[in-house]
PDB file of N, H, CA, C and O in Angstrom:
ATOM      1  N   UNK A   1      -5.772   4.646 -32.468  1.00  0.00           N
ATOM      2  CA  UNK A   1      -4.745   5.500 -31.862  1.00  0.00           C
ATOM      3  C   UNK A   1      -5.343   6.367 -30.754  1.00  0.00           C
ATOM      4  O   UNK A   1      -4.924   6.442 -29.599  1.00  0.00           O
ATOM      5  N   UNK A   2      -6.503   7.079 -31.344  1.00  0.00           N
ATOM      6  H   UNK A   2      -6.843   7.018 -32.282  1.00  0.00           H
ATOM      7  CA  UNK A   2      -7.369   7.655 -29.626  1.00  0.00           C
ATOM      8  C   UNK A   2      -7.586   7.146 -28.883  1.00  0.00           C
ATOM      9  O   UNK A   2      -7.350   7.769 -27.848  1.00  0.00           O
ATOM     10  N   UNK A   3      -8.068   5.964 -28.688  1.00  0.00           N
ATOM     11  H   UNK A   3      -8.260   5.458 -29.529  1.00  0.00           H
ATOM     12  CA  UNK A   3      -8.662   4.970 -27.612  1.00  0.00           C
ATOM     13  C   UNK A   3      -6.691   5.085 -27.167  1.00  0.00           C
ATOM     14  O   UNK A   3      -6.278   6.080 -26.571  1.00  0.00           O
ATOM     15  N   UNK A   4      -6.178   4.471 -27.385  1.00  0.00           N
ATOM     16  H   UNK A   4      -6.513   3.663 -27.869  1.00  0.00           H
ATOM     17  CA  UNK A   4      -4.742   4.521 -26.823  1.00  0.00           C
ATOM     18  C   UNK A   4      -4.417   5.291 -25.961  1.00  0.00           C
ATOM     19  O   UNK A   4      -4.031   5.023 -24.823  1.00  0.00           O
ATOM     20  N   UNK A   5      -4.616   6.762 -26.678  1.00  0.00           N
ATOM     21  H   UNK A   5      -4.930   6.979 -27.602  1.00  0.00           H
ATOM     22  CA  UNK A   5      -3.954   8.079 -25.464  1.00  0.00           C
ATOM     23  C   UNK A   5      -4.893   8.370 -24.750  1.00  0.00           C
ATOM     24  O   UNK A   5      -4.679   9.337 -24.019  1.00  0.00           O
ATOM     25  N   UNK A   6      -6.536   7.589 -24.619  1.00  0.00           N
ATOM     26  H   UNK A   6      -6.711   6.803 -25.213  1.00  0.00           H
ATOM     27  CA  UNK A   6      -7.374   7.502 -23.437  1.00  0.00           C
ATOM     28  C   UNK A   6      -6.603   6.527 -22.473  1.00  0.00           C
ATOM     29  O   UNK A   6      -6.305   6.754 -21.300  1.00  0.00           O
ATOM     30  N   UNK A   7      -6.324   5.327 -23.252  1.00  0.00           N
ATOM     31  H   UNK A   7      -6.566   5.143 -24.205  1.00  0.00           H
ATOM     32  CA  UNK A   7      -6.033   4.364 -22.175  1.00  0.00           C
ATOM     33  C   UNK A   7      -5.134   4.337 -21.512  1.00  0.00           C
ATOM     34  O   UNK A   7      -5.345   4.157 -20.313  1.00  0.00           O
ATOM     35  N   UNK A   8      -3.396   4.541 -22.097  1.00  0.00           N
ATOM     36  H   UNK A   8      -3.224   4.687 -23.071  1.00  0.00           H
ATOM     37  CA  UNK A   8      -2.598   4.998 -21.197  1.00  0.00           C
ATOM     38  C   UNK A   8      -2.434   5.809 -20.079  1.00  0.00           C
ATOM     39  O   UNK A   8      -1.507   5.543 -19.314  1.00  0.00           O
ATOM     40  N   UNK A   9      -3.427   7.088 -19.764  1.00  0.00           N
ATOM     41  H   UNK A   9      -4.180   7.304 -20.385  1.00  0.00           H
ATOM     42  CA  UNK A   9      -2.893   7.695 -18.435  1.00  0.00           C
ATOM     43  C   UNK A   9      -3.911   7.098 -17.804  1.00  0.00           C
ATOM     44  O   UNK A   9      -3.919   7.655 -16.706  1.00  0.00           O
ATOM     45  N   UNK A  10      -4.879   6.213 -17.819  1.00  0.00           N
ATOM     46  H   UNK A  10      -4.873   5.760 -18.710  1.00  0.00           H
ATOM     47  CA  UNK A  10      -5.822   5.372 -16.874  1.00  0.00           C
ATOM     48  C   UNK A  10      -4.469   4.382 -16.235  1.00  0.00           C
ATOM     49  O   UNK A  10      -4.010   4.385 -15.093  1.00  0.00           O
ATOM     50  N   UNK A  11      -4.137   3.735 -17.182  1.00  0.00           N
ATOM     51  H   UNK A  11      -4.510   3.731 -18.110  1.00  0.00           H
ATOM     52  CA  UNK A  11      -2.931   2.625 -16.388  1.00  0.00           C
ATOM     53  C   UNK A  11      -1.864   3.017 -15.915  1.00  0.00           C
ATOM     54  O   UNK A  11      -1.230   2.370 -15.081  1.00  0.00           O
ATOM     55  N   UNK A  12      -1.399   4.493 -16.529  1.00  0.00           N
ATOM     56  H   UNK A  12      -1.914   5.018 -17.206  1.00  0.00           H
ATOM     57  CA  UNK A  12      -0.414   4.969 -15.472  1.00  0.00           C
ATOM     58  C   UNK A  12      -0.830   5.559 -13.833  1.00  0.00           C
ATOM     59  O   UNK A  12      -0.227   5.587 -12.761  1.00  0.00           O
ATOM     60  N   UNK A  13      -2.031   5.944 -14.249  1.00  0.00           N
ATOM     61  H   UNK A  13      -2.521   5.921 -15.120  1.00  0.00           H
ATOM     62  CA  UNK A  13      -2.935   6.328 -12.532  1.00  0.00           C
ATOM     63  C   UNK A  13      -2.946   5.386 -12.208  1.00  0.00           C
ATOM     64  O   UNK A  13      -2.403   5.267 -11.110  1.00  0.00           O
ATOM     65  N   UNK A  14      -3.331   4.487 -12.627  1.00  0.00           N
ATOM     66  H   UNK A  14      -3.772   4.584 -13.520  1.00  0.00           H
ATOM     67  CA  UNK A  14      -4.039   2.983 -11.232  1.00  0.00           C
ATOM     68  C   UNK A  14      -2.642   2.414 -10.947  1.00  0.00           C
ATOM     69  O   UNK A  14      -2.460   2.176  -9.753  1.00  0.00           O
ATOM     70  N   UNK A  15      -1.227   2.037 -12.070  1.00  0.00           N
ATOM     71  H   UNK A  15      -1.374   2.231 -13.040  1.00  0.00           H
ATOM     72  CA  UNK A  15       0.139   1.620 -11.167  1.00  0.00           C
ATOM     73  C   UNK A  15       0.422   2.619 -10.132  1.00  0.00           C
ATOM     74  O   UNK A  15       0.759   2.175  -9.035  1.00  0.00           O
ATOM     75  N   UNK A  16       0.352   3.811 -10.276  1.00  0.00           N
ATOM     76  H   UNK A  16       0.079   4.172 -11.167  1.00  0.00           H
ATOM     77  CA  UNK A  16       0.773   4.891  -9.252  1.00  0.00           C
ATOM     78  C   UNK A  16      -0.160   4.482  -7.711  1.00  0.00           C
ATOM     79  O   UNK A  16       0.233   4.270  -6.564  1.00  0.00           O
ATOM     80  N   UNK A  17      -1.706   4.498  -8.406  1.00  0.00           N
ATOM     81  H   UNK A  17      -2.025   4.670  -9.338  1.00  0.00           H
ATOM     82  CA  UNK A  17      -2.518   4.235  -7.163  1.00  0.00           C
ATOM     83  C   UNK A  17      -2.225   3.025  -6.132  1.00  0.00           C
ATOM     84  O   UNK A  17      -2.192   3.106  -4.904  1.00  0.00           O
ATOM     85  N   UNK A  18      -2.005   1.789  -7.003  1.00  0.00           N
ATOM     86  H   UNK A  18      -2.032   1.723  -8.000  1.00  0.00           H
ATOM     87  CA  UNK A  18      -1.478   0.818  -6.616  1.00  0.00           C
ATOM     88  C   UNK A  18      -0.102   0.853  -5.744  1.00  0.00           C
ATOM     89  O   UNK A  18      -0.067   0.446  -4.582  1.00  0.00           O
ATOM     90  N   UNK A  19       0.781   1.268  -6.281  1.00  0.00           N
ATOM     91  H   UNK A  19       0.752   1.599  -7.224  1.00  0.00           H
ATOM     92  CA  UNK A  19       1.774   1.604  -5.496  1.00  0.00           C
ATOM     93  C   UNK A  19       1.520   2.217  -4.181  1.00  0.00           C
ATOM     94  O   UNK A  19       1.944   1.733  -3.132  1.00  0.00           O
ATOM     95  N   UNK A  20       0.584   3.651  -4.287  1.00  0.00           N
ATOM     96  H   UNK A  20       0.240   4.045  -5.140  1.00  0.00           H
ATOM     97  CA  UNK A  20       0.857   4.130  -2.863  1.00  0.00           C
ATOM     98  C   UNK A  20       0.103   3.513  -2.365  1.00  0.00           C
ATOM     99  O   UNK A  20       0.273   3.743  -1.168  1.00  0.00           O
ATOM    100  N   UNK A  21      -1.593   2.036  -2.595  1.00  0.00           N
ATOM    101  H   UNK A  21      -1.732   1.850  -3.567  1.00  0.00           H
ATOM    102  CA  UNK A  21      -1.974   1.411  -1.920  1.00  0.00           C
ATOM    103  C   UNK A  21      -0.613   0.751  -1.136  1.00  0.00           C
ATOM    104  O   UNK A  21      -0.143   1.039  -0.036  1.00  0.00           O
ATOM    105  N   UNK A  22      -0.358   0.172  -1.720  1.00  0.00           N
ATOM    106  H   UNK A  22      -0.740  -0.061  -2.614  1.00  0.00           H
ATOM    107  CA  UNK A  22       0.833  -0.989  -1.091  1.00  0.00           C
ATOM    108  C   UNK A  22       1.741  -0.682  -0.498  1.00  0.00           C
ATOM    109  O   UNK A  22       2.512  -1.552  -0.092  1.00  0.00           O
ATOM    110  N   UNK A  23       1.984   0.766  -0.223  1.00  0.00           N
ATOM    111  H   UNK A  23       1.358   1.472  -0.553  1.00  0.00           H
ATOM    112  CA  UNK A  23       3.047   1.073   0.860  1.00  0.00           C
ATOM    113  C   UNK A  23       2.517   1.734   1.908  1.00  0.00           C
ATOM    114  O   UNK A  23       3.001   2.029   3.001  1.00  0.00           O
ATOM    115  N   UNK A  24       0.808   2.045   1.136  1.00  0.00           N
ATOM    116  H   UNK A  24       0.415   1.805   0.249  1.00  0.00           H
ATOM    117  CA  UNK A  24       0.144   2.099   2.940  1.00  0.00           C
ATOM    118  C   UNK A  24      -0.037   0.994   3.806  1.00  0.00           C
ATOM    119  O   UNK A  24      -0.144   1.054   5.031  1.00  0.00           O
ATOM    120  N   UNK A  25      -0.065  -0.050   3.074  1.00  0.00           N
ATOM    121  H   UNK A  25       0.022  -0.099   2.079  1.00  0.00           H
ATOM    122  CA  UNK A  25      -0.374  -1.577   3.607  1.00  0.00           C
ATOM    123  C   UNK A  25       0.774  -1.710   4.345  1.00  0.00           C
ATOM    124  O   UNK A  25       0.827  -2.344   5.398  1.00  0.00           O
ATOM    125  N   UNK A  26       1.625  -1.182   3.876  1.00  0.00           N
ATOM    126  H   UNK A  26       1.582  -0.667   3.020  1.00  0.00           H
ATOM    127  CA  UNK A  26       3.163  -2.374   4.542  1.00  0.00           C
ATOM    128  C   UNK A  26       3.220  -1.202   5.667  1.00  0.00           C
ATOM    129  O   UNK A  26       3.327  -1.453   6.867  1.00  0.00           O
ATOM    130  N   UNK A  27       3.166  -0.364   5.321  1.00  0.00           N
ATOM    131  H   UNK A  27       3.079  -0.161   4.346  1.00  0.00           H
ATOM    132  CA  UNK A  27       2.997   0.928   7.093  1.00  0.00           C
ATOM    133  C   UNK A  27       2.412   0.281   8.059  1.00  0.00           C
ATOM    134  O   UNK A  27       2.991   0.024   9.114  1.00  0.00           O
ATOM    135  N   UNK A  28       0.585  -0.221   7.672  1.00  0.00           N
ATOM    136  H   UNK A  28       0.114  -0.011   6.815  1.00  0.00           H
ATOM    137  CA  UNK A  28      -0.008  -0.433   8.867  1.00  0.00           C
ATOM    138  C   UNK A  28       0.334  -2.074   9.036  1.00  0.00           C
ATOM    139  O   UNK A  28      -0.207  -2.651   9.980  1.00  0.00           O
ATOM    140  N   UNK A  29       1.327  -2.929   8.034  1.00  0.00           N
ATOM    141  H   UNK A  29       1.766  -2.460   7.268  1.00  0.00           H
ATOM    142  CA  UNK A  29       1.711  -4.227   8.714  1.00  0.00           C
ATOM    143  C   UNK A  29       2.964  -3.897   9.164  1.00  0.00           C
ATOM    144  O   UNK A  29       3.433  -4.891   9.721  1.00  0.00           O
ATOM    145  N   UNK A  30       3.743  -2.958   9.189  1.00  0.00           N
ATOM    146  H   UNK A  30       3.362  -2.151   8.737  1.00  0.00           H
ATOM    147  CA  UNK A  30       4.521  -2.766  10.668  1.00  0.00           C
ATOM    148  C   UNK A  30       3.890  -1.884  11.273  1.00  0.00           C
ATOM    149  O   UNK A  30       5.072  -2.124  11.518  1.00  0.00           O
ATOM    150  N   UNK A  31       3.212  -1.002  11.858  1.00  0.00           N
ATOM    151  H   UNK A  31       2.251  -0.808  11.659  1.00  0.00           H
ATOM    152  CA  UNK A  31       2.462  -0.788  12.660  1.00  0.00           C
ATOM    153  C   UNK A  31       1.806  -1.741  13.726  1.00  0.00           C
ATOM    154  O   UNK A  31       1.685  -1.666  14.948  1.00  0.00           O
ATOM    155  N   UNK A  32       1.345  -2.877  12.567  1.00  0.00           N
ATOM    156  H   UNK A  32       1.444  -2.938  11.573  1.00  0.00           H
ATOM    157  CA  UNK A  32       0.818  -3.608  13.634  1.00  0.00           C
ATOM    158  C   UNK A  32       1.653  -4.878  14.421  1.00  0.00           C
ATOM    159  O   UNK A  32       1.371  -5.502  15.444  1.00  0.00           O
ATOM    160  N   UNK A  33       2.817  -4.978  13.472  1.00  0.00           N
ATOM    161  H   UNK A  33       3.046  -4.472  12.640  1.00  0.00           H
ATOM    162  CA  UNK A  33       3.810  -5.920  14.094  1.00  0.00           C
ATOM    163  C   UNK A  33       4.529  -5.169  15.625  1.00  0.00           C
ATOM    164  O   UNK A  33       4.702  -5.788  16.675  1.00  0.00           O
ATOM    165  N   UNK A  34       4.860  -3.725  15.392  1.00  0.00           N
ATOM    166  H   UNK A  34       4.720  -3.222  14.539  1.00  0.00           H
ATOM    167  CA  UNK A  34       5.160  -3.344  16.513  1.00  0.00           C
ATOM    168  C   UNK A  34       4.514  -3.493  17.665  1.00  0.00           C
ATOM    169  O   UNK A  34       4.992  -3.911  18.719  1.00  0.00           O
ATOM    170  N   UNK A  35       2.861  -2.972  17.353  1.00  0.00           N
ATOM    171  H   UNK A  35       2.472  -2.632  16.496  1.00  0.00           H
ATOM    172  CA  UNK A  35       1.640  -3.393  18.116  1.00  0.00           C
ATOM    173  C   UNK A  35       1.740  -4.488  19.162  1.00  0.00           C
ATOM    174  O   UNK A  35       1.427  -4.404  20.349  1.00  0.00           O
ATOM    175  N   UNK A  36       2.262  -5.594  18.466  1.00  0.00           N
ATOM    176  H   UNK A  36       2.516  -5.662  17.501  1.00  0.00           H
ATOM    177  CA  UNK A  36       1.887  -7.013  18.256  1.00  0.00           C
ATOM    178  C   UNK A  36       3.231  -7.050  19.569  1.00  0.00           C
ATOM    179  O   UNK A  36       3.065  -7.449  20.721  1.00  0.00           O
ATOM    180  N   UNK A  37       4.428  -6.555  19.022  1.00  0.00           N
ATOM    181  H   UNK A  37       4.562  -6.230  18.085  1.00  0.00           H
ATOM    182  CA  UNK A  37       5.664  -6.889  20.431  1.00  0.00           C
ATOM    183  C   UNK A  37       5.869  -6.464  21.055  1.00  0.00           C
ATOM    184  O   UNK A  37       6.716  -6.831  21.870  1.00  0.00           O
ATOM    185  N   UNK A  38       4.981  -4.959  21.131  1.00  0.00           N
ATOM    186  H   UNK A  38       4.294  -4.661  20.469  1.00  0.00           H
ATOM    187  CA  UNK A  38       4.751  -4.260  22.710  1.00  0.00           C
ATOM    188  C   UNK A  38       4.116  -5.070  23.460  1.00  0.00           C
ATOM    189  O   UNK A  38       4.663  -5.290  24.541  1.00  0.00           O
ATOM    190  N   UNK A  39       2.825  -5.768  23.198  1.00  0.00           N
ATOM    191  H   UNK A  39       2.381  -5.590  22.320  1.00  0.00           H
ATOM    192  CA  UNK A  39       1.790  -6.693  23.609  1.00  0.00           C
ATOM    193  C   UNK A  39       2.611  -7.741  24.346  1.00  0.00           C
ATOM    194  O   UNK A  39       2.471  -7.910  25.557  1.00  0.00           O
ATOM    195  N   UNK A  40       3.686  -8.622  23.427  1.00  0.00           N
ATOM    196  H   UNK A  40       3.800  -8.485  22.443  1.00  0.00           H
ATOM    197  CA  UNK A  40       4.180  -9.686  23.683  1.00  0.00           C
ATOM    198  C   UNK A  40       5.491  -9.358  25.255  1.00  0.00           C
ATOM    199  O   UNK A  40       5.794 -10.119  26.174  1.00  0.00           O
ATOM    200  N   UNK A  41       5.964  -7.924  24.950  1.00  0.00           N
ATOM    201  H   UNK A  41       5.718  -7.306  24.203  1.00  0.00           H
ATOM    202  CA  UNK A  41       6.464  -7.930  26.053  1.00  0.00           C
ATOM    203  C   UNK A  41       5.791  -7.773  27.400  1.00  0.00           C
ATOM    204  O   UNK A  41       6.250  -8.141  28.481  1.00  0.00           O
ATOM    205  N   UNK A  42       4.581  -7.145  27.165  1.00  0.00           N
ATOM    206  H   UNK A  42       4.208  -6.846  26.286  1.00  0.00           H
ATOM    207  CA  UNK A  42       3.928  -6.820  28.261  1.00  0.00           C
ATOM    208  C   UNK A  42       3.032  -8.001  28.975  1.00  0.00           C
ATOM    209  O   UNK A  42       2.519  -7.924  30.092  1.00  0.00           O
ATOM    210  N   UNK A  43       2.971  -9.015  28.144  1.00  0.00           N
ATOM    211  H   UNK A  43       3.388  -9.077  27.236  1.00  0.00           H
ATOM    212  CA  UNK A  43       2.471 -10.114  29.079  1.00  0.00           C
ATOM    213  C   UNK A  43       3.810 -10.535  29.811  1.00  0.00           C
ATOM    214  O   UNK A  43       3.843 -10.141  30.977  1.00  0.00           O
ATOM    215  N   UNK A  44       4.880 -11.218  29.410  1.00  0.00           N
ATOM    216  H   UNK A  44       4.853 -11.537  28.463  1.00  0.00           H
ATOM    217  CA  UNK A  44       5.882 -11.547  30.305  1.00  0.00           C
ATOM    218  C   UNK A  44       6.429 -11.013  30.953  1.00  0.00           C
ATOM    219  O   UNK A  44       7.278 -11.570  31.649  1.00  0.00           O
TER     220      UNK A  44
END
């Protein structure tokens, strides 16, 4: 039962961590998609 209420707020931190990894990711992949069609207009 101790090992338990060690282990649970470890896995509730790392889904949380995880989460705000992955919505920093998707920021800088539109970031860089915008990047990407400023670029595309500016060659043509």
């Amino acid at each position: 039962m101790f090992s338990v209420l060690i282990f649970v707020p470890f896995v509730v931190y790392f889904t949380y961590l995880a989460r705000k990894v992955s919505k920093i990711l998707e920021r800088i992949d539109r970031r860089q998609e915008i990047i990407e069609n400023k670029d595309d207009t500016r060659k043509e």
